[in-house]
C-alpha positions as CSV (number, residue, x, y, z in Angstrom):
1,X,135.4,20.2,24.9
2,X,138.8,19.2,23.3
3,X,139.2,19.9,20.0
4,X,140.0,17.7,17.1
5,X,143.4,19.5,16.7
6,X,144.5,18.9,20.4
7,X,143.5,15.6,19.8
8,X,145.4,15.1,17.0
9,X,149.1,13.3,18.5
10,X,152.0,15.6,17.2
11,X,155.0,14.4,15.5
12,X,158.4,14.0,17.2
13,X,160.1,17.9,17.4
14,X,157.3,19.1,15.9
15,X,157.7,21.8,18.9
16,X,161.1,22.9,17.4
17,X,161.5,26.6,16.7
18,X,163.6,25.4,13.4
19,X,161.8,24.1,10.2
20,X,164.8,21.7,9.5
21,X,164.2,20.2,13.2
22,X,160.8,19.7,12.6
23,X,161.4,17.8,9.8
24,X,164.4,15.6,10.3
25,X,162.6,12.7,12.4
26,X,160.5,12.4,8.7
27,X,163.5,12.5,7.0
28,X,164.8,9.7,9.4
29,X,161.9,7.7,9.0
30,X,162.0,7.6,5.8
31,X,165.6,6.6,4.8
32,X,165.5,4.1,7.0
33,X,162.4,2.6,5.7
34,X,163.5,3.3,2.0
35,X,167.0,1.5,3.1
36,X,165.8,-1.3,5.4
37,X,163.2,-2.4,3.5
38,X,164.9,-4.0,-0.2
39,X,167.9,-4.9,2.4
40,X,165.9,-6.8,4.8
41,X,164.6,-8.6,2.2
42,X,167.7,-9.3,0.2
43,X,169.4,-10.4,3.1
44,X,166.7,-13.2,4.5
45,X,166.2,-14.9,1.2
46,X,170.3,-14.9,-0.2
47,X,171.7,-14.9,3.7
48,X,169.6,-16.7,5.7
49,X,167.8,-18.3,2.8
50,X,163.9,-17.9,3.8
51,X,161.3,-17.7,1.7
52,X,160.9,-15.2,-0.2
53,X,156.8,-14.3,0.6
54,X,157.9,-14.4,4.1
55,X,161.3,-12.1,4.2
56,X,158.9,-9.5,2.5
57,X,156.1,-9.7,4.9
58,X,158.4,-9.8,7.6
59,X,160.6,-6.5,6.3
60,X,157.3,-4.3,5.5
61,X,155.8,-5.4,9.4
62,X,160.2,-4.2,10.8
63,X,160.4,-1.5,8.5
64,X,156.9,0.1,7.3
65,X,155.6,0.8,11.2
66,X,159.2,3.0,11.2
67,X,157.5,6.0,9.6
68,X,154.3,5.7,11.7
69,X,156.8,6.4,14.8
70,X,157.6,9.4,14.0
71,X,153.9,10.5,15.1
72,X,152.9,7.2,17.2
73,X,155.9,5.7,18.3
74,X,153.9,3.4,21.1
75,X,151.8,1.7,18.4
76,X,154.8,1.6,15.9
77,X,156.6,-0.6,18.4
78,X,153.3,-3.3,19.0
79,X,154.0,-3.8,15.0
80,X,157.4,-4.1,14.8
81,X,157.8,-6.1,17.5
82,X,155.5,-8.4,17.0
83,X,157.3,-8.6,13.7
84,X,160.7,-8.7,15.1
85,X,159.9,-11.8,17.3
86,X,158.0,-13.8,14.5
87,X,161.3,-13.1,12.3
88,X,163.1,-14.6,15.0
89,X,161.0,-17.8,14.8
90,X,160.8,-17.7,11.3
91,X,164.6,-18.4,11.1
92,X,164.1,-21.5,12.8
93,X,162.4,-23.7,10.1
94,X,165.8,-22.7,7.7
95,X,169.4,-23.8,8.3
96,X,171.5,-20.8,8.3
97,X,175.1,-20.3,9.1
98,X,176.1,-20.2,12.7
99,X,178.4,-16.9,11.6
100,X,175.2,-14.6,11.2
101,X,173.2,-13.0,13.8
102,X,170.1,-14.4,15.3
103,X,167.3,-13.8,17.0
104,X,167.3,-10.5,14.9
105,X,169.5,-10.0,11.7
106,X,171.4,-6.7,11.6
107,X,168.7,-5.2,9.8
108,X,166.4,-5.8,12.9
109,X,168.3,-4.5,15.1
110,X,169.0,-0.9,13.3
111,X,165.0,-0.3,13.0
112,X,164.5,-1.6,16.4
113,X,166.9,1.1,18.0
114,X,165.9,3.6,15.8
115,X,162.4,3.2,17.2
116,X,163.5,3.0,20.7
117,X,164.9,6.0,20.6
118,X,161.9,7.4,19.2
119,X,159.8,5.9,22.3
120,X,162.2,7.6,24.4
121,X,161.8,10.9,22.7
122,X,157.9,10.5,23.7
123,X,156.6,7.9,25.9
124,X,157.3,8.0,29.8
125,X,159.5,6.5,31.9
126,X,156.9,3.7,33.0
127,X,156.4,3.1,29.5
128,X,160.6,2.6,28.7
129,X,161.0,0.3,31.2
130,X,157.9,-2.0,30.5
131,X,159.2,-1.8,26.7
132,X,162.8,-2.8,27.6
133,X,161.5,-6.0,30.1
134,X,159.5,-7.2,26.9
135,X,162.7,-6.9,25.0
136,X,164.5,-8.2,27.6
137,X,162.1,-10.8,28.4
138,X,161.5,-12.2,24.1
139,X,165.4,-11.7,23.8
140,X,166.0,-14.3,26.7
141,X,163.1,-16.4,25.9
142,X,164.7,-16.9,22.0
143,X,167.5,-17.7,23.4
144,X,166.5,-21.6,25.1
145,X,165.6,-22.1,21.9
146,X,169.0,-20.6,19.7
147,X,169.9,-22.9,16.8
148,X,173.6,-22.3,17.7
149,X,173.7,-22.2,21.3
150,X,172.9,-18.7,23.2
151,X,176.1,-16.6,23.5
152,X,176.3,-13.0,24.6
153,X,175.6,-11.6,20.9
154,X,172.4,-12.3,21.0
155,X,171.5,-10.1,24.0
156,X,172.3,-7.2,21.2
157,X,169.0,-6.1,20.7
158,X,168.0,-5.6,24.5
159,X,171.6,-3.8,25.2
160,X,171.1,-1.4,22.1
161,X,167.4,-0.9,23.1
162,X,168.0,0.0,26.8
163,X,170.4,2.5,25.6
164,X,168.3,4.0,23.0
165,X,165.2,4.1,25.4
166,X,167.7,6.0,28.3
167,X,168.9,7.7,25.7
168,X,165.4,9.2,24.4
169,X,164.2,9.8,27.9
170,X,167.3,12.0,28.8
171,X,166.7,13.8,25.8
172,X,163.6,14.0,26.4
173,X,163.7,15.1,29.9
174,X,166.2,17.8,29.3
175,X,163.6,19.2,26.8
176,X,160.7,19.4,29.1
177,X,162.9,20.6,32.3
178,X,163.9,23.9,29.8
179,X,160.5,23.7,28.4
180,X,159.3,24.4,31.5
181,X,161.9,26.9,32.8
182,X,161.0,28.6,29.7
183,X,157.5,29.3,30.8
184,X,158.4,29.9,34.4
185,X,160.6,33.1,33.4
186,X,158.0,33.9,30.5
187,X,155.5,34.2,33.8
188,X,157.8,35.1,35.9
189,X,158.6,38.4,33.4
190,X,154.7,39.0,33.3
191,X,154.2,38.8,36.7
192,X,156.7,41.4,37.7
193,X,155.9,43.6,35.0
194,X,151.8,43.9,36.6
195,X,153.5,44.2,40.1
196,X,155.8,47.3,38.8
197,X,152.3,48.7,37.4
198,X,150.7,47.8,41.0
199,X,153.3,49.4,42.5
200,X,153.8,52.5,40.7
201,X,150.1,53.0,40.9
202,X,149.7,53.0,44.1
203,X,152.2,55.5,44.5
204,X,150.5,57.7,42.6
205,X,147.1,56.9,44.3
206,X,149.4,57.9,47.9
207,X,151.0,60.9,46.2
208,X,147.3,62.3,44.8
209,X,145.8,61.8,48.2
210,X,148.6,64.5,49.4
211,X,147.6,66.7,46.9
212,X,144.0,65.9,47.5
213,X,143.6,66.0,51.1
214,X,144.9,69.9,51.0
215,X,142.3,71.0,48.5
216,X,139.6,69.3,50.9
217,X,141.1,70.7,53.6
218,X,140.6,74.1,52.5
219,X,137.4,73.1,51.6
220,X,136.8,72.6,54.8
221,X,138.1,75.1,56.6
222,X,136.2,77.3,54.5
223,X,133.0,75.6,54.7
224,X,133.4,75.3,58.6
225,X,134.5,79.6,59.0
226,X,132.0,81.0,56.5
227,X,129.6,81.9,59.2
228,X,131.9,84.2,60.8
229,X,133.4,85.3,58.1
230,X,130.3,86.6,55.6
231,X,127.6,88.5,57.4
232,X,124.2,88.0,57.3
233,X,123.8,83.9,56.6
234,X,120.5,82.3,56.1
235,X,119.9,79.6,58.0
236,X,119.4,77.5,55.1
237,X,122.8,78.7,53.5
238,X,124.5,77.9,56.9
239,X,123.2,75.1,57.0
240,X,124.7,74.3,53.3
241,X,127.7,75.4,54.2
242,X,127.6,72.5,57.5
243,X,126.5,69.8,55.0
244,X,129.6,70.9,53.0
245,X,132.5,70.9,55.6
246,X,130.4,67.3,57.0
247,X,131.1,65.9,53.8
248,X,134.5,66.9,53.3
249,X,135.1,65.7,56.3
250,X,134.3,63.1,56.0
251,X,135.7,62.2,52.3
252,X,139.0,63.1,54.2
253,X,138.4,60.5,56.5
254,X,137.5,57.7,53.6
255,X,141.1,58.7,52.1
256,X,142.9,58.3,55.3
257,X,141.4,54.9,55.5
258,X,142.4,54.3,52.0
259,X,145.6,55.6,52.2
260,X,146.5,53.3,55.4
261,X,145.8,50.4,52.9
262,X,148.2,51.6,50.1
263,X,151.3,52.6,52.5
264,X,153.3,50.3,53.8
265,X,157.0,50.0,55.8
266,X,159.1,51.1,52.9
267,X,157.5,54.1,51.6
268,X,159.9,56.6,53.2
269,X,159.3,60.4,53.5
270,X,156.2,60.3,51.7
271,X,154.7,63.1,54.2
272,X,156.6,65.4,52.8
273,X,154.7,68.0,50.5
274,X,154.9,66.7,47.1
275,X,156.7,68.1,44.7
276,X,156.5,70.1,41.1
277,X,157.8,72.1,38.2
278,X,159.8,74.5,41.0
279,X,161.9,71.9,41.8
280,X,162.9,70.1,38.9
281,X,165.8,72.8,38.8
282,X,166.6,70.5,42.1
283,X,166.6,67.5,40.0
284,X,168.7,68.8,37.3
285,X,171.8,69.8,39.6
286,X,171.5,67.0,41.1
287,X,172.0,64.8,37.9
288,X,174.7,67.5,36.8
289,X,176.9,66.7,40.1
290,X,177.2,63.1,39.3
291,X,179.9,64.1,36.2
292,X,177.4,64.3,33.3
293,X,176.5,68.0,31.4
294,X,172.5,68.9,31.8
295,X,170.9,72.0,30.0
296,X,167.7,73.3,31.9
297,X,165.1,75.3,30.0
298,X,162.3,75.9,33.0
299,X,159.2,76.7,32.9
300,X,157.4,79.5,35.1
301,X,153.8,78.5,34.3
302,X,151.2,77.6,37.3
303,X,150.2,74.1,36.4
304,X,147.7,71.9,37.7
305,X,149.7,70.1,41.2
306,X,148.3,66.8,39.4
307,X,150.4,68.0,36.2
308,X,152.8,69.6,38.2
309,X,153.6,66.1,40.0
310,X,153.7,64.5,36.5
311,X,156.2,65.6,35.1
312,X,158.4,66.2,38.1
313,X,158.1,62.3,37.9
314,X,158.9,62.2,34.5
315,X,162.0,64.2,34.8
316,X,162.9,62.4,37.7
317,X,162.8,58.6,36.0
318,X,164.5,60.2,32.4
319,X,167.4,61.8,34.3
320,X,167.6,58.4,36.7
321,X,167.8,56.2,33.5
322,X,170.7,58.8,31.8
323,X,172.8,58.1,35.2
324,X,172.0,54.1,35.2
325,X,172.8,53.7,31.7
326,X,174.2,56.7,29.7
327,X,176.7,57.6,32.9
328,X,178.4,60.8,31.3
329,X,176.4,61.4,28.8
330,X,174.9,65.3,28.0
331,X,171.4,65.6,28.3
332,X,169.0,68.4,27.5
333,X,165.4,69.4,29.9
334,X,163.4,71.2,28.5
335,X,159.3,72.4,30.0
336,X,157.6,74.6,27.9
337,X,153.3,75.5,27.5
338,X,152.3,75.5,24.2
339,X,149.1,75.0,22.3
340,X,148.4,72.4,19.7
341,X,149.4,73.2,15.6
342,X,146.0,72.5,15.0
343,X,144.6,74.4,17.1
344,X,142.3,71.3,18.5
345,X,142.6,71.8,22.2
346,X,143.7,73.8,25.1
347,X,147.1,74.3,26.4
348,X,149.6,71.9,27.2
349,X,152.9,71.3,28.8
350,X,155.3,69.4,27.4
351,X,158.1,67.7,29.0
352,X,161.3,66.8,26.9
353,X,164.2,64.9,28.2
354,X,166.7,63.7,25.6
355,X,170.2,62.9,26.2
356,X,173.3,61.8,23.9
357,X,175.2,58.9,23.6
358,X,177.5,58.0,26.5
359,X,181.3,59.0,26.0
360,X,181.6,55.4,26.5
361,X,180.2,52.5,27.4
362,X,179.5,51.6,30.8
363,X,180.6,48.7,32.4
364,X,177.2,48.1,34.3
365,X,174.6,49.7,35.3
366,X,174.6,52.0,37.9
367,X,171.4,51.5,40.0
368,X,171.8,55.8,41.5
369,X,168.4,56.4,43.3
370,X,165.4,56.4,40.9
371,X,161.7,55.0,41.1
372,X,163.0,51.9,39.4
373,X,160.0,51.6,37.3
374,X,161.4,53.1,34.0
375,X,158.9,53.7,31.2
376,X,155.8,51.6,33.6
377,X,155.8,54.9,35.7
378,X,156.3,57.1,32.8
379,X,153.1,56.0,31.2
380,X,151.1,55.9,34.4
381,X,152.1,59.4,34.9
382,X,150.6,60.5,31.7
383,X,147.6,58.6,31.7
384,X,146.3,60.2,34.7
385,X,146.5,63.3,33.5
386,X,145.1,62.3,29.8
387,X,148.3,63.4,27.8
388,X,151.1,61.5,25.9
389,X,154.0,60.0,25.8
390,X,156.7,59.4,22.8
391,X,159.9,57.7,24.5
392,X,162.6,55.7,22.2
393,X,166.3,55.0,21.6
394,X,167.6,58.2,18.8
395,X,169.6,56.9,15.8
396,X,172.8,58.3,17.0
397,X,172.5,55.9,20.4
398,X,171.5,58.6,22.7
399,X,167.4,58.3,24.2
400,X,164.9,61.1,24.0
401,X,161.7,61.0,26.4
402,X,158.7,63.9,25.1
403,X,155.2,63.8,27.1
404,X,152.4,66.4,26.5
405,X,150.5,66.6,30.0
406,X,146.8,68.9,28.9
407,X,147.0,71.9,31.6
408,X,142.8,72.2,30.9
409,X,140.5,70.0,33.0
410,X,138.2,69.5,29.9
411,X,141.3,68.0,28.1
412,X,141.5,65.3,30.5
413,X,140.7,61.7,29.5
């Protein structure tokens, strides 16, 4: 169900990011009404010399309706120019010099474009070009019946008008076409940040299946030998040990199938045993050859592979962002195990990256090899192993990457 508020018809600009923008069609509105109201009068009864009842109904119907534009411009118009024309016709019952303008005094014809504009601003095209035949078609009409003979002067209203209305629609087309280009890179942006996060996911999902599938290999391998290899089965326990290698077996099967799904024509060398805390070192001279100083600290430790494979990623993606956009700069890599203060806990290895600022800036950046999915990998990285991550700019310019990856299975979350 619609709301009331959505309902509700909203002023002219009132979608500007500015206060002052929001509120200068009131403003508008209101000088004008302020301004052409006493002067519409004024100049009726002492110019034109109509009565002076009917130049004050006639300048409240052309100058009142102006503030009612500002939210309903359409029904603003019906008003005023209804009013406009009975002005017009008004005129004709007084003898007025041939010198001032008629069908619509000067006073007229300022509210009238004002308005149009503010139907332009609004209203759709199909809607301009009806209002522009009626004024058009009530300017033309007048004018068989013009006290002074028609002459092009009086075609002022419908000439101002049409170029107030094209004016309003230009305006107001130019708004929505950025309006809408607005939202398109706004979902454009989203879209390609969830397809990094697809993508980098179901890397990982590919990479864990490597380190998977050996672990179920052995499984099964060992499940399938055990009868030669301990003496003195049980059936029963041989038969366990069948039921085990089956099922590995088979979940090995499940993940090839999977894995089929998640590959696809550009993931490259992916075969290849994956990678861990032994060859970050690899990483780090590599870095260090492209003209930029790296201090190592390794990091001995067995890890988890899963952890192992973590921050190897990590690494990877921090030292690829230095080269794209710190060319030069010195950075420091650092792995260390280490229990919590607190003691709350089991061991953890944390992973710390941080480099300085560049020795200057660089021109571009320098797309050098990489994932390509910055801090988006990063985070996925951690979260499948349950740790943390702390990355951020440092207050001297350079960038400093920290993760804690738990090394315990029971500190996984």
């Amino acid at each position: 169900m619609t709301s009331v508020e959505e309902q509700r018809p909203r002023a002219l600009l009132a979608g500007a990011s500015r206060r002052w923008v929001r509120l200068l069609p009131w403003a508008v509105a209101f000088v004008l009404c302020v301004a052409l109201l006493p002067t519409t009068i004024v100049v009726l009864t002492a110019d034109y010399g109509l009565n002076g009842g009917v130049a004050s109904a006639l300048a409240v119907g052309q100058a009142a309706p102006l503030l009612l534009a500002v939210v309903r411009p359409l029904h603003a118009w019906y008003v005023v120019f209804a009013a406009d024309v009975a002005g017009a016709l008004a005129l004709l019952t007084v003898d007025f010099q041939e010198r001032l303008l008629w069908p619509f005094p000067p006073m007229g014809l300022v509210g009238y474009v004002a308005l149009c504009l503010a139907l332009g601003l609004r209203e759709r095209t199909r809607t301009l070009v009806l209002v522009w035949l009626a004024t058009a078609g009530a300017n033309i009409g007048l004018g068989f019946v013009a006290p002074h003979g028609a002459g092009a002067r009086e075609l002022l209203l419908t000439i101002l008008g049409g170029i107030a209305l094209l004016l309003g629609g230009v305006l107001r087309e130019r708004y929505e076409v950025r309006r809408r280009l607005a939202e398109q890179e706004t979902i454009s942006e989203a879209e390609r940040g969830r397809r990094t996060l697809l993508e980098e996911r179901a890397r990982i999902a590919r990479e864990l299946h490597d380190v998977v599938a050996h672990h179920m290999s052995v499984i099964t391998v060992q499940a399938d030998t055990a009868e030669y290899r301990l003496a003195a089965l049980s059936p029963d326990v041989r038969e366990e040990f069948t039921s085990i290698a089956a099922t590995a077996r088979e979940s090995l099967g499940e993940m090839r199938r999977l894995l089929g799904v998640l590959r696809n024509e550009d993931a490259h060398g992916e075969l290849a045993p994956q990678p861990g805390l032994a060859q970050i070192g690899q990483l780090v001279d590599a870095t260090a050859r492209t003209g930029g100083p790296v201090e190592f600290t390794p990091c001995d430790a067995e890890v988890p592979e899963t952890v192992g494979l973590s921050a190897y990623r990590i690494v990877q993606e921090a030292l690829a962002n230095v080269v794209r956009h710190a060319p030069g700069a010195a950075t420091h890599v650092s792995l260390a195990v280490s229990r919590p203060a607190d003691g709350q806990g089991g061991e953890r290895l944390t992973v710390l990256v941080v480099n300085d600022p560049p020795p200057q800036p660089p021109a571009g950046p320098l797309e050098v090899g990489g994932t390509g999915h910055g801090l988006v990998g990063m985070r996925e990285r951690v979260r499948l192993v349950g740790g943390t991550l702390d990355a951020g700019p440092l207050p001297d310019g350079g960038f400093r990457v920290a993760a804690q990856l738990p090394l315990t299975e029971e500190d996984f979350t």
